[in-house]
NUNU-432275 format. One record per residue: residue in three letters; x, y, z of N, C-alpha, C, O in turn. Coordinates in steps of 0.001 Angstrom, whole numbers, padded with zeros to 6 digits, always signed. Layout:
residues N
ALAXYZXYZXYZXYZ/...
//
This chain:
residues 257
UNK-000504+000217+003123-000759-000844+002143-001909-000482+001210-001939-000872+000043/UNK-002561+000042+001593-003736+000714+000767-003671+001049-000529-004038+000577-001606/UNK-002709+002654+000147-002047+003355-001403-000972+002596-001966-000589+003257-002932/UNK-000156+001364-001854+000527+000398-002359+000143+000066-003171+000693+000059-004272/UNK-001378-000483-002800-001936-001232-003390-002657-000677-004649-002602-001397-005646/UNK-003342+000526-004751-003899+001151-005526-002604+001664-006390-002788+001620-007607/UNK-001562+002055-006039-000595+002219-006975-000239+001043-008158-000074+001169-009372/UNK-000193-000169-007263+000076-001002-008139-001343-001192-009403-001154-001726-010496/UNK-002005-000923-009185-003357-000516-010461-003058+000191-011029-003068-000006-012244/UNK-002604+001456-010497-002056+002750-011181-000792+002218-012287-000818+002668-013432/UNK+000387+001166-011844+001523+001183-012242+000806+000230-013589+000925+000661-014736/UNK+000162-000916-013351-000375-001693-013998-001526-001332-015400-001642-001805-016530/UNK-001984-000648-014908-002723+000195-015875-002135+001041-016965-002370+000994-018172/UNK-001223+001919-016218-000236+002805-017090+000522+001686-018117+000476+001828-019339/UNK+001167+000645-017516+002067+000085-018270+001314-000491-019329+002129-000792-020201/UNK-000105-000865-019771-000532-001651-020456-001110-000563-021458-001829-000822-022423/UNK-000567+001031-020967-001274+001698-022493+000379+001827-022793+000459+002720-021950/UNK+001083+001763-023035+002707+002176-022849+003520+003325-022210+004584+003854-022531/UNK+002618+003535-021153+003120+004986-020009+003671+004338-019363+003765+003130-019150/UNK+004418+005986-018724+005334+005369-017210+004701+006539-016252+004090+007543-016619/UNK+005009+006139-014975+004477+006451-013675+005793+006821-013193+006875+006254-013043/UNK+005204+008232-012963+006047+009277-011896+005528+009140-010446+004300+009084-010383/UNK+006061+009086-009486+005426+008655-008232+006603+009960-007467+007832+009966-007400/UNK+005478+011045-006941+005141+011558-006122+004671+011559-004718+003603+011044-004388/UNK+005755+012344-003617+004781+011774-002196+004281+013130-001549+004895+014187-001693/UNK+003377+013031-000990+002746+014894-000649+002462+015308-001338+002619+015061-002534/UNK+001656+016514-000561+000866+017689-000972+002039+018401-001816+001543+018608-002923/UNK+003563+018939-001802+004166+019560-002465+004200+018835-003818+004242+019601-004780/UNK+004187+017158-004175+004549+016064-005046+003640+016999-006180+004000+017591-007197/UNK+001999+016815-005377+001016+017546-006506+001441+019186-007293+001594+019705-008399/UNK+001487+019506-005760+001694+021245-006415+002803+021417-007369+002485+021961-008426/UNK+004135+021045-007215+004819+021319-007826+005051+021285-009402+004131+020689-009963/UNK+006045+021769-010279+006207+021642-011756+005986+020270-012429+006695+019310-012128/UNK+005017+020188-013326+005243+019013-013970+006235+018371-015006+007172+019112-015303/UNK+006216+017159-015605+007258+016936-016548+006149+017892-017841+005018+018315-017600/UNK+007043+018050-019430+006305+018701-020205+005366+017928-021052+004438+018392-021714/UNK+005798+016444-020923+005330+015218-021601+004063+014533-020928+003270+013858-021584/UNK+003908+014827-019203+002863+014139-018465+001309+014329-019175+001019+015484-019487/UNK+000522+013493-019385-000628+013631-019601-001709+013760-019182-002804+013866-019735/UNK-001091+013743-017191-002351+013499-016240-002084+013132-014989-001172+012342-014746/UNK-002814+013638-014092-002536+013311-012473-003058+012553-011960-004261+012700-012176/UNK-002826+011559-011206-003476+010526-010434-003140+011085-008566-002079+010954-007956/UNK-004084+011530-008193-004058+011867-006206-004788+010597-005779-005666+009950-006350/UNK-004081+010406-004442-004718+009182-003606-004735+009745-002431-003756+010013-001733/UNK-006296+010005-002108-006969+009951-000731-006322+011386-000476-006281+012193-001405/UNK-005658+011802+001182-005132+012932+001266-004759+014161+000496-005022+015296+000892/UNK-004078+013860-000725-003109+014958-001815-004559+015562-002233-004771+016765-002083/UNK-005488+014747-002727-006791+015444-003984-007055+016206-002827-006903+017340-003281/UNK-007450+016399-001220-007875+017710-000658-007163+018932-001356-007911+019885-001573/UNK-005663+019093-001800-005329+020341-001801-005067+020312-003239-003977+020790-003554/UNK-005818+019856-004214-006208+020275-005748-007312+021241-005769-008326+020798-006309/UNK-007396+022539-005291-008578+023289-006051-008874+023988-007125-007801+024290-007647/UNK-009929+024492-007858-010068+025066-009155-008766+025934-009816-008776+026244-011008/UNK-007452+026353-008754-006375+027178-008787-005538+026714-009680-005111+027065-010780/UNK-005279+025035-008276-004044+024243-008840-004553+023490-010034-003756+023163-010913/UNK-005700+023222-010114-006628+022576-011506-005936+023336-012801-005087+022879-013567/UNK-006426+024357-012805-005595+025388-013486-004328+025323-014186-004062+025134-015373/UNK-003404+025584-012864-001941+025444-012738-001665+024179-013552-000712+024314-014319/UNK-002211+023084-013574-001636+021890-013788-001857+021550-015353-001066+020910-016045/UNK-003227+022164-015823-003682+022088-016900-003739+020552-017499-003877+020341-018704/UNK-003638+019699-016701-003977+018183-017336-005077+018085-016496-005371+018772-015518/UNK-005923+016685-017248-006480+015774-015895-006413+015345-014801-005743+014322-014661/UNK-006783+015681-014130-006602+015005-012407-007809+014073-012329-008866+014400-012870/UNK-007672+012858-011635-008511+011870-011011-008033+011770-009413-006946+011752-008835/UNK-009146+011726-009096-008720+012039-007035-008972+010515-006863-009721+010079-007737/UNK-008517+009536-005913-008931+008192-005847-009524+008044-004849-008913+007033-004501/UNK-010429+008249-003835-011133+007808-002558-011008+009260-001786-011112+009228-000560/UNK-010719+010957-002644-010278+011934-001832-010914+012489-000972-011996+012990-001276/UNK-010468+012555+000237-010763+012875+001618-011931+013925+001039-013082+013500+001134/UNK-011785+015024+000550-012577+016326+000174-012376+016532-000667-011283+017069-000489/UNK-012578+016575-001861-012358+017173-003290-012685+018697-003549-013755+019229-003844/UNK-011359+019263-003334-012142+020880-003455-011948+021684-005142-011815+022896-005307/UNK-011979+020645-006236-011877+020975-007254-012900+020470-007902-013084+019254-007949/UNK-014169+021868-008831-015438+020907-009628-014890+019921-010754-015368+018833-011073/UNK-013552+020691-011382-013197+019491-012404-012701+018425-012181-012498+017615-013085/UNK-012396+018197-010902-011700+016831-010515-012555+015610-010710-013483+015251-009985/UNK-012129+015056-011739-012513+013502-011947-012309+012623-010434-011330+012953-009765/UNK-013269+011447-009853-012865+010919-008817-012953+009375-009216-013426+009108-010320/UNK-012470+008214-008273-012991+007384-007888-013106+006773-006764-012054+007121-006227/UNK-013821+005870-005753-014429+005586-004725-015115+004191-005085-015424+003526-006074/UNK-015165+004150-003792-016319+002542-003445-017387+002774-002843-017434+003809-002178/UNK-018225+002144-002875-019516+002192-002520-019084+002312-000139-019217+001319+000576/UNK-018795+003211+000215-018681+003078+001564-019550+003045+002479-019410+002603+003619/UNK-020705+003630+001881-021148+003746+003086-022196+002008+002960-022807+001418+003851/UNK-022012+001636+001438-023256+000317+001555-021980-000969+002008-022380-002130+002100/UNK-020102-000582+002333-019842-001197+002876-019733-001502+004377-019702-002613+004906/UNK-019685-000377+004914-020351-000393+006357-021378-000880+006478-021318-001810+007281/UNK-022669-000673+005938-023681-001428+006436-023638-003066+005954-024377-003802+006609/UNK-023031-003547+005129-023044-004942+005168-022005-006028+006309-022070-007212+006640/UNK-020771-004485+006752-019817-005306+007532-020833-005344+008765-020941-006474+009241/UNK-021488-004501+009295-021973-004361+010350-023414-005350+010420-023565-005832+011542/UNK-024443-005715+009466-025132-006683+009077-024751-008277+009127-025659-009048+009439/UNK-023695-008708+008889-022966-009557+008970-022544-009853+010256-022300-011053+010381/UNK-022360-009164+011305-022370-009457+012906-023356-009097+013339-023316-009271+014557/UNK-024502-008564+012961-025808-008853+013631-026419-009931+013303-027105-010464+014174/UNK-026322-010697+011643-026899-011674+011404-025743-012814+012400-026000-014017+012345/UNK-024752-012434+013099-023970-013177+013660-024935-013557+015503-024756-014362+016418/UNK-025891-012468+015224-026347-012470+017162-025775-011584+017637-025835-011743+018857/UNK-025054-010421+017321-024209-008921+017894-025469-008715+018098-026458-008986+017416/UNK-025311-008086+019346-026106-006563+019779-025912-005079+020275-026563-004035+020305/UNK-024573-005579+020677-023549-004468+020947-022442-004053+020392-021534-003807+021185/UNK-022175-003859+019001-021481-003761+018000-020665-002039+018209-021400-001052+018199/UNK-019444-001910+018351-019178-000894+018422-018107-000359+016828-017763-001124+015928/UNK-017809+001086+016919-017365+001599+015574-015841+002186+015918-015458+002707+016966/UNK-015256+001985+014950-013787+002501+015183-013383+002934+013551-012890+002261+012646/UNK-013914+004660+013621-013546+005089+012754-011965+005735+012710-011082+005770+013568/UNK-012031+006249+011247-010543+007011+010681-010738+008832+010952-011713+009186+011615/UNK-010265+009357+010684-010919+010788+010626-011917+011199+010338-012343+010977+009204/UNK-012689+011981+011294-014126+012153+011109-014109+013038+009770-015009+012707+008999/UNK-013184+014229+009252-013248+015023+008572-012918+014336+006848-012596+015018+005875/UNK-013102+012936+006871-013385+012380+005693-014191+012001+005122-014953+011429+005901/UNK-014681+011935+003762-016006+011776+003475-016308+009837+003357-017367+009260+003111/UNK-015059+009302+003613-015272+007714+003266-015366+007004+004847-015866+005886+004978/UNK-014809+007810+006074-015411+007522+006652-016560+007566+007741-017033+006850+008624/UNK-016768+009010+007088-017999+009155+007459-019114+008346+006666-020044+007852+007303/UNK-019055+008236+005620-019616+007204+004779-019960+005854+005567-021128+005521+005767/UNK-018919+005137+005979-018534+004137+006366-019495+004342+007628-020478+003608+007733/UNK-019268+005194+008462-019700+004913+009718-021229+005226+009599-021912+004481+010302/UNK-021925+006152+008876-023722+006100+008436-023917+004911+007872-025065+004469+007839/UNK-022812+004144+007306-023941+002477+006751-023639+001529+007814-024131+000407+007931/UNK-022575+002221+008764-022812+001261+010379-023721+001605+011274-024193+000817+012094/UNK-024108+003137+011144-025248+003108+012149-026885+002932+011434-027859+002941+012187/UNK-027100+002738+009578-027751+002340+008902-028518+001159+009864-029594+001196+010460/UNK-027422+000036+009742-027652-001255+009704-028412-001107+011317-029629-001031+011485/UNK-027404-001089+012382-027968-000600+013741-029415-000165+013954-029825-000635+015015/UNK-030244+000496+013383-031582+001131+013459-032487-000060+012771-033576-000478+013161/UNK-031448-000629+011234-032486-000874+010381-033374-002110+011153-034572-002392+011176/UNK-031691-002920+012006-032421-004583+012693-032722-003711+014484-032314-004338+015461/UNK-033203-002755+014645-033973-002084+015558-033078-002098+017040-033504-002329+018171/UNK-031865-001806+016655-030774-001947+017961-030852-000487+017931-031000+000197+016919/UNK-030702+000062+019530-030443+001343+019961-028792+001533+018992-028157+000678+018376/UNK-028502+003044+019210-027159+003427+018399-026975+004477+020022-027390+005513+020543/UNK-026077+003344+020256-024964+003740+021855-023666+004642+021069-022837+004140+020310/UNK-023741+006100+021474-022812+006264+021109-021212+006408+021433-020208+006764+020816/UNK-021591+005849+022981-020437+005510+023929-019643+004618+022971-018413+004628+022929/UNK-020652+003620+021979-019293+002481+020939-018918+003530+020166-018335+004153+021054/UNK-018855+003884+019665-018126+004874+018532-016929+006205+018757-016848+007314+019283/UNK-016067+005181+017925-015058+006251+018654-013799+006203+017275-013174+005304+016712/UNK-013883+007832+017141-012790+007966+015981-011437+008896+016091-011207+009959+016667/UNK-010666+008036+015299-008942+008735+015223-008269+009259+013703-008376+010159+012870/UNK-007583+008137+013964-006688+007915+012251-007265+006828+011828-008171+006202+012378/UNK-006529+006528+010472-006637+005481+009733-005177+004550+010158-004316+004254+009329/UNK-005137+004263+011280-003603+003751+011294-004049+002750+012875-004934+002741+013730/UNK-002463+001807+012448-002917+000542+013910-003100+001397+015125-004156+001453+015755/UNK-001917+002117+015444-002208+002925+016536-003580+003326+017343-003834+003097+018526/UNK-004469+004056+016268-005371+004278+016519-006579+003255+016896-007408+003545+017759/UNK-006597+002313+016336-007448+000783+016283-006874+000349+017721-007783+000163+018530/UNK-005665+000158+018197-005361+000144+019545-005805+000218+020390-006359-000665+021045/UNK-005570+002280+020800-005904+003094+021628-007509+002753+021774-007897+002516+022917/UNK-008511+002707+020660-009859+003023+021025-010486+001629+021394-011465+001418+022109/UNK-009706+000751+020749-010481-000604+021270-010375-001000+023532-011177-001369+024390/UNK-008934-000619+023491-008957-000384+024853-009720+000316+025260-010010-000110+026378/UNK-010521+001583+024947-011601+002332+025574-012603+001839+025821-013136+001835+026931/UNK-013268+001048+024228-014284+000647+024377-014712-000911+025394-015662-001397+026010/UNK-013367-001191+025056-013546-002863+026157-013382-002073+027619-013995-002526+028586/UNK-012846-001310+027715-013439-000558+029530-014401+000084+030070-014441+000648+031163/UNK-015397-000047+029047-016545+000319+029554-017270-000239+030308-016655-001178+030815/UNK-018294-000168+030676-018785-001266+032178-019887-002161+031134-020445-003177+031550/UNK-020075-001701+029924-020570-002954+028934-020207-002386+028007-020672-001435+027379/UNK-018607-003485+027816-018242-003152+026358-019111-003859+025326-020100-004535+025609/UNK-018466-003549+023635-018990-004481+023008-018836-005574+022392-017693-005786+022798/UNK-019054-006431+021749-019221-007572+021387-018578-008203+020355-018226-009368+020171/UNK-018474-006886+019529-018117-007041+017880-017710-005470+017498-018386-004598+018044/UNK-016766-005102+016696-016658-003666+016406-016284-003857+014815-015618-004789+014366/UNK-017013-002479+013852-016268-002253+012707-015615-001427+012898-015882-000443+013589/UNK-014445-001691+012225-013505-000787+012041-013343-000152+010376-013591-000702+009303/UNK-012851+001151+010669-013114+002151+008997-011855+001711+008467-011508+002703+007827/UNK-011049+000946+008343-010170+000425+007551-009526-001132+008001-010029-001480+009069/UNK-008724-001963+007555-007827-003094+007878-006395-002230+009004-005714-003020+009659/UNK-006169-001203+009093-004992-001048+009975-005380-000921+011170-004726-001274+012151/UNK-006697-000303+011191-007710-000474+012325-007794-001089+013183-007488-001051+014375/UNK-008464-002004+012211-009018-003702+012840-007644-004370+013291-007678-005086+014292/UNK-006364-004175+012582-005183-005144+013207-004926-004328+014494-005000-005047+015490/UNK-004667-003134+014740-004474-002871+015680-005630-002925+016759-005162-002867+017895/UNK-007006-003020+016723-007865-003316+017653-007645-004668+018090-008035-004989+019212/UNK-007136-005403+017433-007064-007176+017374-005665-007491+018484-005645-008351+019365/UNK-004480-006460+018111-003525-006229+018913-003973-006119+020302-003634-006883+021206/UNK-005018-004784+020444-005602-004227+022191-006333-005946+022832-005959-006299+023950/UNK-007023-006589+022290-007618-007451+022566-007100-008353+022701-007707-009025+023534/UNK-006028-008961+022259-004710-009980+022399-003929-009244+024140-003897-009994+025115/UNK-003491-008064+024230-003216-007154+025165-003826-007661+026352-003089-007879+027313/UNK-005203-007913+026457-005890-007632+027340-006617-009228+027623-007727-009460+028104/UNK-005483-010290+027102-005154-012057+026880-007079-011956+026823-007640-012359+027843/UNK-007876-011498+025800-008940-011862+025440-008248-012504+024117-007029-012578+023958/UNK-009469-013063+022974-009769-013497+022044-010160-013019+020804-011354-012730+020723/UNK-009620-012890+020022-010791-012631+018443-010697-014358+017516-009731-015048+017192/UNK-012077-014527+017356-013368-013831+017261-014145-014597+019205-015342-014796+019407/UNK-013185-014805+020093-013964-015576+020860-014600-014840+021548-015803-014968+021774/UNK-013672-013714+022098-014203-012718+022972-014949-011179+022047-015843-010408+022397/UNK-014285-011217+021063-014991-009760+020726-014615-010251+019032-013517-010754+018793/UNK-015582-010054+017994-015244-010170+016893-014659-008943+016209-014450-007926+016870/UNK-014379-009002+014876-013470-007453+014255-013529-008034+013097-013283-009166+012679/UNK-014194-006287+012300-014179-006403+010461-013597-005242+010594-013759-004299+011369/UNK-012635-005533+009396-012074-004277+008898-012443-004041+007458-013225-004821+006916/UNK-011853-002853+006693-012540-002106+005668-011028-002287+004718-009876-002096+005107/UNK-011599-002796+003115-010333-002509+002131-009598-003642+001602-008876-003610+000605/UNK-009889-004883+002518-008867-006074+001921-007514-005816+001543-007180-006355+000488/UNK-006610-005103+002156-005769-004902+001831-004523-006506+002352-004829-007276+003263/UNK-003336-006633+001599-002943-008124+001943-002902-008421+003429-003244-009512+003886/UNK-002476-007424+004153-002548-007776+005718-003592-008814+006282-003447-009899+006846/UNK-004827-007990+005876-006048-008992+006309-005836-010569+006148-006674-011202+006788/UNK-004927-011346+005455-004683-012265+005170-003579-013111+006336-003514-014185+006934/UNK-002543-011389+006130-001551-012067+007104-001587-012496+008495-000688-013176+008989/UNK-002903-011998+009308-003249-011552+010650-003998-013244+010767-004464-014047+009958/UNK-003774-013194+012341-003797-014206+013019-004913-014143+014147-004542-013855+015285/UNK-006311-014404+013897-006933-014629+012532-007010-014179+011443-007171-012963+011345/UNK-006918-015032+010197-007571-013775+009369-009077-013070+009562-010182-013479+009917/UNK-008412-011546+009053-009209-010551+009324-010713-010528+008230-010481-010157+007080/UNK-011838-010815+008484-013221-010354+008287-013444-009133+007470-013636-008210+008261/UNK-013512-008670+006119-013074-007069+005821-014076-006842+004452-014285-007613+003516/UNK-014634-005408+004729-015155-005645+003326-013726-005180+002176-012663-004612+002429/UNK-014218-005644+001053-012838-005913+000364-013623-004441-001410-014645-004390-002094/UNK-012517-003744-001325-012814-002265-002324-012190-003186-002955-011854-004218-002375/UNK-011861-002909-004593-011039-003531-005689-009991-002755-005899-010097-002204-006995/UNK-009044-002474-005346-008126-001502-005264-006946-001352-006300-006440-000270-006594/UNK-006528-002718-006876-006044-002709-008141-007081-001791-009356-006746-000711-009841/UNK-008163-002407-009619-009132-001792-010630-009309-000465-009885-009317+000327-010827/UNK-009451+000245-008796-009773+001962-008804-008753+002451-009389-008955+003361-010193/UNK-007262+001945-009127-005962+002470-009922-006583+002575-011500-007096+003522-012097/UNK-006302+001156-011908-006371+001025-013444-007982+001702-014205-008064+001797-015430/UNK-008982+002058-013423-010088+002717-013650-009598+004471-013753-009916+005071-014780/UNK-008950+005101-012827-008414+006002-012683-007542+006448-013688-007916+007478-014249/UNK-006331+005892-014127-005819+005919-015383-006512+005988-017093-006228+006885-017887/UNK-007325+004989-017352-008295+004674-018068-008855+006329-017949-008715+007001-018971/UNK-009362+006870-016968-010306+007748-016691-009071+009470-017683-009480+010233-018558/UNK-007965+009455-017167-006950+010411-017261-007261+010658-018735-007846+011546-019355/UNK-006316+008935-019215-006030+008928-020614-007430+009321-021842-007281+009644-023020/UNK-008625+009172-021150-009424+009855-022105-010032+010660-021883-011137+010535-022411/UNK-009884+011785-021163-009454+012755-020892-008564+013752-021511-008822+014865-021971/UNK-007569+013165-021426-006411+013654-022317-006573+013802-023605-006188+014802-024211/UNK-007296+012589-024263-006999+012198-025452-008297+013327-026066-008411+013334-027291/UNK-009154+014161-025347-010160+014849-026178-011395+013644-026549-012198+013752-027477/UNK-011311+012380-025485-012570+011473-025933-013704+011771-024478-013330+012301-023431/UNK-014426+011521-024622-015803+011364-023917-015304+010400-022271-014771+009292-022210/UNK-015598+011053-021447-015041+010444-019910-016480+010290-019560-017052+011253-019049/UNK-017313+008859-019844-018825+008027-019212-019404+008874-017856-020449+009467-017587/UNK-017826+008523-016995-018062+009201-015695-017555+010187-015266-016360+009894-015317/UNK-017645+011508-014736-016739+012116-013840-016368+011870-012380-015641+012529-011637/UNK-017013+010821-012179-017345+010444-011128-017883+008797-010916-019020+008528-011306/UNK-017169+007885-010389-016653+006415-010505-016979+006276-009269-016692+007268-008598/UNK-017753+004935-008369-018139+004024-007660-017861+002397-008263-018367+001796-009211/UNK-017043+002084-007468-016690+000929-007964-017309-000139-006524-017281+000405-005420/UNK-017829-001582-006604-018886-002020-005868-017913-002530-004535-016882-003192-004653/UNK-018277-002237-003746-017987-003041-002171-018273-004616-001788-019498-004734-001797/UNK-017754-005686-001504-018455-006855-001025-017544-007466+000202-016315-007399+000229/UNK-018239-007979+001054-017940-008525+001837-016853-010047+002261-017241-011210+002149/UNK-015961-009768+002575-014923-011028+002737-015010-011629+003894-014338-011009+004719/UNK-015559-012611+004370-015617-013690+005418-014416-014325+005897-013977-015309+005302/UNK-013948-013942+006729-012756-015306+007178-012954-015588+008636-014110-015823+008987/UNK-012208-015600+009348-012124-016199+011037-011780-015268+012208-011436-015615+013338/UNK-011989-013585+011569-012211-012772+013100-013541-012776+012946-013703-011564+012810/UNK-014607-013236+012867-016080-013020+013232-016977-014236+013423-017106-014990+012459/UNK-017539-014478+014429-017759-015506+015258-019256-014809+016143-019292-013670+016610/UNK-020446-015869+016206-021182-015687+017034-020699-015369+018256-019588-015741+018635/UNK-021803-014387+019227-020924-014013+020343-021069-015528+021388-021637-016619+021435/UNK-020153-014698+022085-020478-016677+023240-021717-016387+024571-021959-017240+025425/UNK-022307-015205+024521-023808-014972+025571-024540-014302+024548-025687-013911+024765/
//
């Protein structure tokens, strides 16, 4: 839902200069021949790892990477959210809740958003003078599966924790799943923020606690970014942070001791 979602910025954006959107899936989508008319590449997350100064080259348009795992190209235009100052506010937000044992459920360590993510969770941890247990922290994918598997770990510990962030919304639903599993509660027994606002967070039962990226606008920022580029005008940024804020709903709850 993520890249759905950022597409639909992408689709939305394009359509309002009078472009159309070629939609590509994979690493081959990028590499391969372009149309002769395209004016510019848009990568989301995964694909911009395998753009380097080569395929930069090869492609001879603009590329904008959107949140990319590693950017191994200097000309690659990017955009991103502020991650790591959204971790520390999701994680601030259940300490100002009375957490003390707040645990982390990251995405791939070998990403730079959530590693991001997880330094403004252990930020916050030091800043209100809580030890950083690193028995809570525990990382996979960006997918429910994974939010699952680790939340069951961490609730079997002989003191689990209390409250966990999670590095995305597929995360947090699937940690919310392990905890339903295990006929506990969210937010009664263990609270859960997830990362991204993506629509799920809405659909979940509770709704999900999340900091919320603007994921329509990184699309339509991204585009914006291509087209002048293309056009031989002045690009402000090569490099785009768009702001993080926090969404409140009903997985996060003072703890009950």
């Amino acid at each position: 839902m993520y890249s759905a979602t950022v597409l639909d910025g992408i689709i939305d954006g394009a359509r309002s200069m009078g472009l159309e959107v070629l939609i590509r899936s994979g690493v081959e989508g990028v590499a391969g021949d372009l149309p002769h008319d395209c004016v510019g590449v848009v990568v989301v997350t995964v694909a911009a790892t395998f753009v380097d100064d080569s395929a930069m080259a090869r492609l001879r348009v603009p590329v904008v990477g959107i949140d990319p795992h590693q950017p191994t190209s200097r000309e690659m235009m990017t955009v991103s959210a502020t991650n790591w100052l959204g971790g520390r506010m999701a994680t601030e937000h259940l300490i100002e809740l009375g957490h003390q044992r707040i645990g982390w459920l990251g995405g791939f360590d070998n990403t730079a958003a959530s590693r991001d993510r997880r330094d403004g969770y252990r930020a916050a941890i030091l800043h209100a003078g809580l030890p950083l247990a690193t028995e809570l922290e525990l990382s996979g994918s960006f997918s429910y599966e994974s939010g699952l598997k680790n939340i069951l770990e961490l609730l079997a510990l002989r003191e689990p924790p209390t409250a966990v962030v999670a590095a995305n919304d597929e995360i947090a639903l699937g940690a919310m799943e392990g905890i339903r599993s295990l006929s506990k509660s969210v937010p009664g027994d263990i609270s859960v923020v997830g990362f991204d606002d993506t629509p799920q967070a809405q659909w979940s039962t509770p709704q999900l606690t999340t900091v919320r990226q603007p994921l329509l606008d990184m699309g339509r920022i991204a585009v914006s970014m291509v087209l002048s580029a293309a056009g031989g005008g002045i690009v402000e940024s090569k490099h785009v942070q768009v702001h993080t804020s926090l969404v409140t709903r009903s997985s996060t709850a003072r703890p009950r001791h």
